[in-house]
C-alpha positions in Angstrom: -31.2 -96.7 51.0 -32.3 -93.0 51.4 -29.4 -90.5 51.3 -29.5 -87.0 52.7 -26.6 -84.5 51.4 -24.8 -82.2 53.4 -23.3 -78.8 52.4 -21.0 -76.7 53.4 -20.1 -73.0 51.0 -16.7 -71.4 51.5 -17.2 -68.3 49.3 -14.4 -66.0 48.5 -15.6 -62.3 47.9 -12.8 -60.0 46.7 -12.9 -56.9 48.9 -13.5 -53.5 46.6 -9.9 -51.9 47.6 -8.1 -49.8 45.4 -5.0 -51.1 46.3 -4.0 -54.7 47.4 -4.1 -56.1 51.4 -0.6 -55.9 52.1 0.5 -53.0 49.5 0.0 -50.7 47.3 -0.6 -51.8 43.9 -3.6 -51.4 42.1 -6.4 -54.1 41.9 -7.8 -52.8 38.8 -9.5 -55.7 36.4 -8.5 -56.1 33.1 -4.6 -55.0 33.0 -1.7 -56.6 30.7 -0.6 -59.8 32.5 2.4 -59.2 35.3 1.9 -55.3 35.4 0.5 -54.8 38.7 2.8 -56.9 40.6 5.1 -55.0 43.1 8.2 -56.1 44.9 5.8 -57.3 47.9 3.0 -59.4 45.4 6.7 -61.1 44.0 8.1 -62.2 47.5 11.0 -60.5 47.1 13.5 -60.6 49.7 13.9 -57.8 52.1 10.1 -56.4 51.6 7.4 -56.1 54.5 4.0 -56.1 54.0 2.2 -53.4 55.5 -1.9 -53.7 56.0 -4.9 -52.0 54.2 -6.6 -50.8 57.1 -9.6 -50.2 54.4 -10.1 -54.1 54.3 -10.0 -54.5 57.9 -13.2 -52.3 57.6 -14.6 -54.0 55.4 -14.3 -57.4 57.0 -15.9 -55.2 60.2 -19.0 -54.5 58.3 -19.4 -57.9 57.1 -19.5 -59.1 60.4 -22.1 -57.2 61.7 -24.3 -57.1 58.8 -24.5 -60.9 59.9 -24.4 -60.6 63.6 -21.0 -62.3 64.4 -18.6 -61.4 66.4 -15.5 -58.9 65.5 -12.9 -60.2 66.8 -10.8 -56.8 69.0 -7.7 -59.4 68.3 -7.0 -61.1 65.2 -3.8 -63.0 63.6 -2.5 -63.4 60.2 -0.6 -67.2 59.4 1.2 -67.8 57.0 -0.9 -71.1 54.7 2.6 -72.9 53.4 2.1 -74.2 49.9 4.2 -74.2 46.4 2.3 -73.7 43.4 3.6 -71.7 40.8 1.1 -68.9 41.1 2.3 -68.2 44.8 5.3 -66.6 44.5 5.9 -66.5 48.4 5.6 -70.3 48.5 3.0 -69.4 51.4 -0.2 -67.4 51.6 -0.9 -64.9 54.7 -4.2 -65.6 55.8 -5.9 -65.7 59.1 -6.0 -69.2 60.7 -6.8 -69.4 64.6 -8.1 -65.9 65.3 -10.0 -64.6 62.4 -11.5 -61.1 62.2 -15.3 -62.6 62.0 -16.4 -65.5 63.9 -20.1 -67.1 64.4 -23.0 -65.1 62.2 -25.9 -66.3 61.0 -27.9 -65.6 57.7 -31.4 -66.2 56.8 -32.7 -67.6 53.6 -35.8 -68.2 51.6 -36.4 -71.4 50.2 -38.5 -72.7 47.2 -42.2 -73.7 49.3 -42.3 -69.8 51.1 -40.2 -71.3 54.2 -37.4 -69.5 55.6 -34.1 -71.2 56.9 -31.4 -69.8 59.0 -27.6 -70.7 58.1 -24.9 -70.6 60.0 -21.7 -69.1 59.5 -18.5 -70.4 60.8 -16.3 -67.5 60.0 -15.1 -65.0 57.6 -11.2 -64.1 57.3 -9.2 -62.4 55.7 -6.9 -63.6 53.6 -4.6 -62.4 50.3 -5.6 -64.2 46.8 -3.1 -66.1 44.3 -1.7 -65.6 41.4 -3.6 -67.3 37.6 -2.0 -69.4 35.6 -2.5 -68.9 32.3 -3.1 -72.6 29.8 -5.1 -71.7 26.8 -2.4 -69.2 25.2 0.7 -71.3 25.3 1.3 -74.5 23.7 2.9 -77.2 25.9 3.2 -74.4 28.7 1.8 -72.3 31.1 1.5 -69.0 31.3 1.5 -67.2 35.3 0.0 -63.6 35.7 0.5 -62.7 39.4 -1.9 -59.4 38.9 -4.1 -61.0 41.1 -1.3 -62.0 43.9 -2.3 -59.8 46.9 -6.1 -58.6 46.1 -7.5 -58.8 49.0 -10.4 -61.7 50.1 -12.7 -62.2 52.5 -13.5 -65.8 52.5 -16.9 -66.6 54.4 -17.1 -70.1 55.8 -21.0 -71.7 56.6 -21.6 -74.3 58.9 -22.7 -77.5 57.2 -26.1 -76.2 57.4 -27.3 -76.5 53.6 -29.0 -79.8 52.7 -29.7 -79.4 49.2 -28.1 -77.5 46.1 -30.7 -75.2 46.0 -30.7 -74.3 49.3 -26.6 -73.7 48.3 -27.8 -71.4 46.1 -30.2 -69.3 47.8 -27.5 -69.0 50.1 -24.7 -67.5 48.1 -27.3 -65.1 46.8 -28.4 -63.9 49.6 -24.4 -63.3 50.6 -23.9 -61.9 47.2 -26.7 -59.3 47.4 -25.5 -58.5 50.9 -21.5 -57.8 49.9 -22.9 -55.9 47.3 -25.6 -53.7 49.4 -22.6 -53.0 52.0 -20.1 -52.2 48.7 -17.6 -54.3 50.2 -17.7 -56.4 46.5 -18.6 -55.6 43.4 -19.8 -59.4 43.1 -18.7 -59.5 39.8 -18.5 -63.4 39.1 -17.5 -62.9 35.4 -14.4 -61.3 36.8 -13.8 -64.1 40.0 -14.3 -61.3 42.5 -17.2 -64.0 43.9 -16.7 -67.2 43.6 -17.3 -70.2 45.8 -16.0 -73.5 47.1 -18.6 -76.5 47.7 -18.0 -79.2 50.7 -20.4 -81.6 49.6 -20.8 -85.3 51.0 -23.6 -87.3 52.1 -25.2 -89.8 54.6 -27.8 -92.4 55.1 -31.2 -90.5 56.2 -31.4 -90.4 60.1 -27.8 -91.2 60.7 -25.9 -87.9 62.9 -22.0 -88.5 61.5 -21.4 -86.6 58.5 -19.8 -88.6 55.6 -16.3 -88.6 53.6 -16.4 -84.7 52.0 -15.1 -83.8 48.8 -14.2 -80.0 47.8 -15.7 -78.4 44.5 -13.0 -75.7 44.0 -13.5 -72.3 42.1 -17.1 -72.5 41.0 -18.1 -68.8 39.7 -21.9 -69.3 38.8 -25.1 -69.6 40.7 -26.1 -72.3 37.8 -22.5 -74.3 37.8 -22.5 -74.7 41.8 -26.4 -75.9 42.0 -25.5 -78.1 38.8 -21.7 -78.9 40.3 -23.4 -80.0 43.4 -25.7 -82.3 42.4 -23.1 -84.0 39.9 -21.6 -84.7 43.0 -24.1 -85.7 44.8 -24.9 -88.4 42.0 -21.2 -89.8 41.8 -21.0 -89.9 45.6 -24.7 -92.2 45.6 -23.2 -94.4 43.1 -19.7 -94.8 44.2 -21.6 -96.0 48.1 -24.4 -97.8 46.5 -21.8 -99.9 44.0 -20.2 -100.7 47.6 -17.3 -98.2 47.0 -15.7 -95.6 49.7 -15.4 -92.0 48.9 -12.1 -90.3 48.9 -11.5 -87.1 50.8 -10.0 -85.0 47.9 -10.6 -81.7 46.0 -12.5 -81.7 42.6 -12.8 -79.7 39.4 -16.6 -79.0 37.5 -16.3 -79.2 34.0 -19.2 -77.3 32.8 -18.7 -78.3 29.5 -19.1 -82.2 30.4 -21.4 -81.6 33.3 -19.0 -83.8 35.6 -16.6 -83.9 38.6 -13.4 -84.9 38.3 -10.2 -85.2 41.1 -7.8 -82.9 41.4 -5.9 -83.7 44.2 -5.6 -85.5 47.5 -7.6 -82.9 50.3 -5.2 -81.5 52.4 -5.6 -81.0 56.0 -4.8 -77.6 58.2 -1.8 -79.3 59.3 -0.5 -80.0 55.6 0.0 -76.2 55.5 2.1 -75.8 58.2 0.4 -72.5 59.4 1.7 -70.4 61.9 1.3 -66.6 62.6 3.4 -64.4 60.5 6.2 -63.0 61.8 6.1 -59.9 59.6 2.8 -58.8 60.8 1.7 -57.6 64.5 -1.7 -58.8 65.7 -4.7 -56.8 64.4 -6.1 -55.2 67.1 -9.2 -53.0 66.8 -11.5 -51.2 69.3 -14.8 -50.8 70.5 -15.0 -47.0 68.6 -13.5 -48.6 65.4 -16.1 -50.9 65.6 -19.1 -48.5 66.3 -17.6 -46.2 63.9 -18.5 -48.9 61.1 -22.1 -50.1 62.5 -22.9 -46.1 62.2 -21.5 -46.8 58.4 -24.1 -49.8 57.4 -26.6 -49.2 55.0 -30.3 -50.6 55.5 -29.8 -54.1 54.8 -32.1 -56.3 52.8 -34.1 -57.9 55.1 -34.7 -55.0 56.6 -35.5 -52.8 53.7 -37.9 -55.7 52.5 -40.0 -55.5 55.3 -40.5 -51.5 55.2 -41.3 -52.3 51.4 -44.4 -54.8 51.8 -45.2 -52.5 55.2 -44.6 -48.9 53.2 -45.9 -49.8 50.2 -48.1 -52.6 50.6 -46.3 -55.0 48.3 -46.4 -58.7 48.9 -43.5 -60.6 50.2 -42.5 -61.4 46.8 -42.6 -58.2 45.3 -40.8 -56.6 47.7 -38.2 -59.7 47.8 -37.1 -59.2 44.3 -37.0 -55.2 44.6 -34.8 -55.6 47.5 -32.8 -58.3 45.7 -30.0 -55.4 44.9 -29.4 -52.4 46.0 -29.8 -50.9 43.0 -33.0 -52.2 42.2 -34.3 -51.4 45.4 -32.8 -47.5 44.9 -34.6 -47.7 41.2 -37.8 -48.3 42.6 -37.9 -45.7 45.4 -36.8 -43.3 42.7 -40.2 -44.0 40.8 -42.7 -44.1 43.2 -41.0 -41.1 44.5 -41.3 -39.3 41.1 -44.9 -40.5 40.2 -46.0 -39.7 44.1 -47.3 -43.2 45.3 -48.6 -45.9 43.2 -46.1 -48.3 44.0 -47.8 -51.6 42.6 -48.3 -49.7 39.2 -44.4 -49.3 39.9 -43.3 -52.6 41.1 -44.7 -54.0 38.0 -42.9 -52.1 35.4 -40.4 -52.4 36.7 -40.4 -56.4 37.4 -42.2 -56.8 34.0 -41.3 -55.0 30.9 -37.9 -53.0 32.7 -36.4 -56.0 33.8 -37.0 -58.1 30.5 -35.4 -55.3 29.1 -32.3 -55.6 30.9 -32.1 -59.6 30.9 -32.4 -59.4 27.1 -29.8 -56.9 26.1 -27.4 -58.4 29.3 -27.4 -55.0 31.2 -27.2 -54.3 34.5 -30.1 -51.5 36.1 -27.8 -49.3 36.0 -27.3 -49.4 32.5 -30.4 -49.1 31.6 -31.4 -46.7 28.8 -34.5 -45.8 31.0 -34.0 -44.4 34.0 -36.0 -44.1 37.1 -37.6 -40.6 36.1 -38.1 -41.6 32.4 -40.0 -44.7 33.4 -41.9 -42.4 36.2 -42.9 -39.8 33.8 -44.7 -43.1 31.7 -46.5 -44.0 34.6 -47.6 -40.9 35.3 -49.1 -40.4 31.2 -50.8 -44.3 32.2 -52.3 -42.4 35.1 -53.4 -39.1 33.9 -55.0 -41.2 31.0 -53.2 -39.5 28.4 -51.8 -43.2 27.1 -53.1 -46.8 27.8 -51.6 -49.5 29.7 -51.2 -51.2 25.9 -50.0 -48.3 24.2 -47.1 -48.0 27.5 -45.4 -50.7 26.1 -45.0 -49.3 22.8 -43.6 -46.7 24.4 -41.4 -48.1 26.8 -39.5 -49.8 23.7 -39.3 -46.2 21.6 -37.9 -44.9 25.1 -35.6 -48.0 25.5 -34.1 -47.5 21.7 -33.2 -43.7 22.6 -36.1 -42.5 21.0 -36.3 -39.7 24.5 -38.6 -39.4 27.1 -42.5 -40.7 27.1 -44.1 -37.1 26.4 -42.1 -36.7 23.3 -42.5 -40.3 22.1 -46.4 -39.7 22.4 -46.6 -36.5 20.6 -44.1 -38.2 18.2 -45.9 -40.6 17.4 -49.3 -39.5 18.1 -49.9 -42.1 20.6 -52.1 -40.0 22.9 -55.7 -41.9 24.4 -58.8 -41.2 23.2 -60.8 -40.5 25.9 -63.3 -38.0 23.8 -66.8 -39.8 24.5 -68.1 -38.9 21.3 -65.1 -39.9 19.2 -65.2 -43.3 21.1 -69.1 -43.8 20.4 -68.7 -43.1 16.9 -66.5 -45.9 16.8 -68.6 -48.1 18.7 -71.6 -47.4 16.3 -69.7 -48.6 13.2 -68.7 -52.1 14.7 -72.2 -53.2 15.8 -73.4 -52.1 12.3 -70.4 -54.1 11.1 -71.6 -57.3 13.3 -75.2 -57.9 13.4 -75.0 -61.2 13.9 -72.6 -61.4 16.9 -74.6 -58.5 18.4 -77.7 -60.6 18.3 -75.7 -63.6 19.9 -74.5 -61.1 22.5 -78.1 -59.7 23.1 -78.9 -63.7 23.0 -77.2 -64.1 26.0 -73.6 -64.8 24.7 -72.1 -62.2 27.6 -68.6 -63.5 26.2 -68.7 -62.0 23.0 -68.3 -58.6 24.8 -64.3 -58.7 24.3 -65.1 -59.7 21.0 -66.9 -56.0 20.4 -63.9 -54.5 22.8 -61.5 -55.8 20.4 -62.7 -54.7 17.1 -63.0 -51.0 18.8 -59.5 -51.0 19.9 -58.6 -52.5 16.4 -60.7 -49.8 14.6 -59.0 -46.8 17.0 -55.6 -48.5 16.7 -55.3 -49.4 20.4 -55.8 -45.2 21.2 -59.5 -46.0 23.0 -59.4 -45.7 26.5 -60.4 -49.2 27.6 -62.1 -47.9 30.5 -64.4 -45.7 28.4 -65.0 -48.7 25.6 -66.3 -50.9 27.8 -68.8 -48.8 29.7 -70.3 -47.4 26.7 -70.3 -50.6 24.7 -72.5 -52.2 27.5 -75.0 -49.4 27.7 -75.6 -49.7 23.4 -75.2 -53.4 23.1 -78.0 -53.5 25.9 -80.2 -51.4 24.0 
């Protein structure tokens, strides 16, 4: 039998607040277990929450970066569960009435097709506590730090139909959270992370099948790997005339597999019902125009005046526009070098970003910044150094070595584009190589980069190539 999968993402971007959704401790990364917990993240009795309005803004821009509906009237529930991370014994989240309802996203997929997704919801909602295993022998360890940072957990429809399709998807949200700086999508860190519905069916048939939930997956490799684990065990578990269980599941990256956690709970397991310690969230139509005057050009939109602007292909301008830091870099170059933005786009695609994926930085790390690589391209241009000789130094420029003018007079790296110097050259290899200039004269038209090689070799690649090539057809033609 033919099986067809069917995918749903719940991803969980934490909101980039300084303080927490319902108070005013700090959400800071990276602090001493249990020290930015504050009466309200504990539970204890007698304290209110009180709302970030920042994160009600921020849920706003999400929604219309996607085209959804804001919802003018939202309610918090309380999600009733006891784990020892949840202090509360519940979790306030937003149940019924979310803030974002019915969006729609658009992604790329592999053959050059586009696919549009849709998107259930997006809610707001306060995140858990972490316990703590590998430090404590025969106990856990809790660290409520986390208790209270505030989430935006975006629902899709069961739209996706293979794991990389998943994936595309929960890039394209993660650029977008991170082009509208509601997220610093810092996976590393769980402030984007994901949950995987995942079941399947026999090909043609309109019922979905028995679901299971892939909890807490934080990389674009673990959920397309995670997924098609579970794709596997679900195909064999049907195909060995087995039933699949309705439950939540763990990756192990380390063993590749899937393995049950527990029994998947239904809404009405949690008992939700609105909070009685928070009024409704009601917004307005100026609240809501005040943010669409706030968005930033989003990607789709700034790809298009890329290829259209610039006249780079759809590719190009989809990986420029993959960030928006990327996309800022780029415009920063061609600015600075006054048009040529292939010449750019390639850099900075090529030898810039191999750079960065090699030494595990991020663009805005990097050692060369937008107007050190544009002064380069602009030495490439005025034909004071070669495309070859670039890359050389690119690297001196990338190891601190300062800008490209003082790397070339450093290092005496400057073209030669004197027309004598270049034919004196030229002279000595054909007297060097009588034989392959007779093949060459012969009718061997190959052997030219044979000659353009030993010139470069003899000026130690300083030769404009240009220049090299033109005069060694007019004296190999003699």
């Amino acid at each position: 039998m033919k099986w067809e999968c069917v995918i749903g993402l719940e991803i969980h971007a934490q909101l980039a607040t300084n303080s927490k959704i319902f108070s005013a401790a700090s959400t800071a990364y990276g602090a001493p277990p249990n020290t930015q917990a504050c009466a309200v993240d504990l539970g204890l009795p007698g304290v209110l929450p009180v709302l970030n309005a920042e994160v009600v803004r921020m849920a706003a821009k999400f929604g219309l970066a996607i085209g959804a509906t804001v919802a003018r009237r939202s309610v918090f529930a309380r999600k009733n569960y006891f784990y020892p991370d949840l202090p509360k014994g519940y979790q306030i989240s937003q149940y019924e009435l979310p803030i974002v309802e019915h969006g729609r996203l658009e992604i790329e997929l592999d053959d050059g097709s586009s696919k549009t997704i849709g998107i259930t919801r997006a809610h707001l909602e306060e995140d858990a506590g972490k316990s703590l295993h590998e430090e404590f022998q025969d106990k856990t360890g809790i660290d409520l730090n986390r208790a209270g940072t505030p989430l935006l957990e975006i629902v899709s429809e069961p739209d996706l139909r293979s794991a990389k399709e998943a994936v595309a998807y929960m890039k394209k949200i993660h650029s977008l959270v991170r082009y509208l700086a509601i997220c610093d999508g810092n996976m590393q860190e769980g402030s984007f992370r994901c949950d995987a519905n995942v079941s399947i069916r026999p090909v043609g048939q309109a019922e979905f099948g028995t679901r299971a939930e892939l909890k807490n997956i934080n990389s674009f490799r673990y959920v397309e790997r995670a997924i098609n684990i579970e794709i596997e065990r679900q195909t064999d578990v049907l195909e060995g005339g087995g039933t699949v269980v309705q439950e939540t599941r763990l990756y192990d990256p380390d063993k590749n597999e899937t393995r049950s956690m527990r029994s998947k709970e239904e809404a009405n397991d949690y008992r939700y019902f609105p909070d009685p310690d928070l009024l409704p969230l009601e917004i307005d139509d100026a609240f809501i125009e005040s943010v669409r005057a706030s968005l930033p050009e989003l990607p789709d939109a700034k790809k298009q005046r890329f290829m259209h602007a610039f006249g780079l292909s759809a590719y190009d301008a989809g990986v420029l526009t993959a960030s928006r830091e990327m996309s800022d870099y780029f415009e920063s170059v061609v600015g600075a070098v006054g048009g040529e933005a292939k010449l750019c786009a390639n850099w900075i695609m090529g030898d810039l970003s191999a750079a960065l994926n090699r030494d595990g930085k991020e663009i805005t790390e990097s050692p060369v910044d937008a107007a050190m690589l544009a002064g380069m391209l602009k030495r490439i241009l005025d034909n004071t150094i070669s495309g070859k000789i670039a890359k050389d130094v690119f690297e001196a420029m990338w190891a601190g070595e300062g800008d490209a003018d003082t790397v070339v007079e450093r290092k005496g790296l400057k073209q030669i584009t004197d027309t004598g110097a270049i034919e004196t050259i030229i002279d000595q290899v054909i007297a060097a190589n009588p034989a392959q200039v007779e093949q060459y004269r012969a009718g061997k038209d190959k052997l030219i980069g044979f000659f353009v090689g030993q010139v470069m070799k003899l000026s130690k690649g300083k030769a404009n190539p240009a220049q090299v090539n033109e005069l060694l057809l007019k004296k190999l033609s003699y």
